[in-house]
N, C-alpha and C positions, 0 to 999 in steps of 0.2 A: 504494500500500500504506500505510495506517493504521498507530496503534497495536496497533489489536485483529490487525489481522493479523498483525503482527509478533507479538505474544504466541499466537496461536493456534500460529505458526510454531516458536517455542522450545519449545511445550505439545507439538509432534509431535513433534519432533525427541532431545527429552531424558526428557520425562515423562507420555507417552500413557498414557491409563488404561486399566489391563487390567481395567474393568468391561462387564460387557452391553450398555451404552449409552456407550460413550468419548465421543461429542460431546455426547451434554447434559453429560457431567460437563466436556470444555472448556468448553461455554457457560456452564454456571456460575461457572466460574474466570475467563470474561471477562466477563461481565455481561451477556452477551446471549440471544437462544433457541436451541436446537437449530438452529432451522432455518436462520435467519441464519449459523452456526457453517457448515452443511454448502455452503450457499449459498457462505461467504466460499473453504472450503474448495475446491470447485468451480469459482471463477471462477479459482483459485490457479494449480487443475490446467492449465484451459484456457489460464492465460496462461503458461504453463510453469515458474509459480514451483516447483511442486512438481510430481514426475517421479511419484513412487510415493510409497505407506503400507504398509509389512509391515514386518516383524520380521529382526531380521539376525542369524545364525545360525554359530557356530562349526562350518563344516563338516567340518573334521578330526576334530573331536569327536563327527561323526557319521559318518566313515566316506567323509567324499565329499573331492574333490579340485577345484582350482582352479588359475587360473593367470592372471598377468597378463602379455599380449598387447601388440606394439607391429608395428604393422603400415605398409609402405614403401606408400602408394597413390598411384598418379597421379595429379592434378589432376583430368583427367578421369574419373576411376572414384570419387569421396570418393563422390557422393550414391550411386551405387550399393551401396557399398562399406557404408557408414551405415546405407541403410536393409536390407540384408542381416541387418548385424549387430543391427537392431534389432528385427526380426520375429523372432529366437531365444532363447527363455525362457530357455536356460542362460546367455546375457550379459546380466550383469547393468549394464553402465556402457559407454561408449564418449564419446571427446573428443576433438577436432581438437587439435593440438600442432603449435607453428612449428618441425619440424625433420624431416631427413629419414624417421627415422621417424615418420609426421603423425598416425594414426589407434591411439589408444591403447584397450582394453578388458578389459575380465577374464572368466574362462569359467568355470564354477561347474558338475561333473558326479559320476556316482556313481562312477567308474571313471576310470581313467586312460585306459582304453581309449576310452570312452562323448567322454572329453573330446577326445583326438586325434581322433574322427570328425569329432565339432563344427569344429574345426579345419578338417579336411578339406576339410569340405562348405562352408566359408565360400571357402577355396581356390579350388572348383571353381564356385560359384555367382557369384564376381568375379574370378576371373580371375588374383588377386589372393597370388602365392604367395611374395612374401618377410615372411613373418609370424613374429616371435620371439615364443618361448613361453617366459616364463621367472619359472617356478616358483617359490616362495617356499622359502628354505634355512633361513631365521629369521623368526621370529614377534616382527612388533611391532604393535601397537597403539596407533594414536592415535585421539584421539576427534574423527569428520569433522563435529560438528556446526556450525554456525555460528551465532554469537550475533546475530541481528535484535532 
C-alpha cells in the first residue's frame, strides 16, 4: 500500500463525495484517473483492505433496531459459524476475540421481532446456541475511522 492509497483510504472513510461521479472526484484529489482510482480501489477490496463502501445510518432514527452479539463457538464450528454469519445482510460486522466468548457481531433489523428470528436462525443453522444479545441502553458514539 502507497501513499495514494493511503489517501484514497482516509478520502473513503471520512470525506466521500456525494457527487454523481465520487471516484473521479477522488482521482482528482489524488492526482490520478478514475480508472486507476477504481483499479486501486479494487485490488483494496480483493486484498481485504476494504470490506465494504455505503453509508452508515442512524437506525433508531429510522425506526429499526440492533444489537451487539457475543457468541461462545467451538473451535470447531468458528468457520462454520463465520461464514453463517457472513452470508446474512442484516450483520453487518463479525470478529474473532481471545476469550470465551470468541465470535463477536452486530445485527441490524426493522423489528425487534424480525431481529430475534435472525438470531434464531443463526442458532439453528450452527448449532450454535449460547449467543448474548445485548442491546444498546446508551448511545455513544465514536468515530471508527482510522487515520492511514
Amino acid at each position: 500500500m502507497d501513499a495514494i492509497d493511503k489517501k484514497i483510504l482516509n478520502i473513503l472513510q471520512n470525506d466521500f463525495p456525494l457527487q454523481e461521479q465520487p471516484f473521479l472526484i477522488i482521482a482528482e484529489r489524488c492526482g490520478i484517473s478514475e480508472v486507476e482510482t477504481l483499479a486501486r480501489v479494487q485490488k483494496m477490496k480483493e486484498n481485504g483492505i476494504i470490506r465494504r463502501i455505503g453509508a452508515i445510518f442512524d437506525g433508531p432514527q429510522l425506526g429499526r433496531v440492533s444489537t451487539l452479539c457475543a457468541a461462545r463457538v467451538p473451535k470447531d464450528k468458528i468457520d462454520t459459524f463465520v461464514q453463517t454469519v457472513n452470508t446474512n445482510k442484516n450483520i453487518t460486522h463479525n470478529y474473532l476475540r481471545d476469550d470465551e466468548y470468541n465470535i463477536w457481531f452486530t445485527v441490524n433489523a426493522a423489528t425487534a421481532k424480525e431481529l430475534k428470528s435472525i438470531l434464531d436462525s443463526v442458532k439453528e443453522k450452527t448449532g450454535v446456541t449460547d449467543i448474548l444479545d445485548m442491546r444498546a441502553v446508551k448511545k455513544f458514539k465514536i468515530n471508527a475511522s482510522f487515520k492511514v
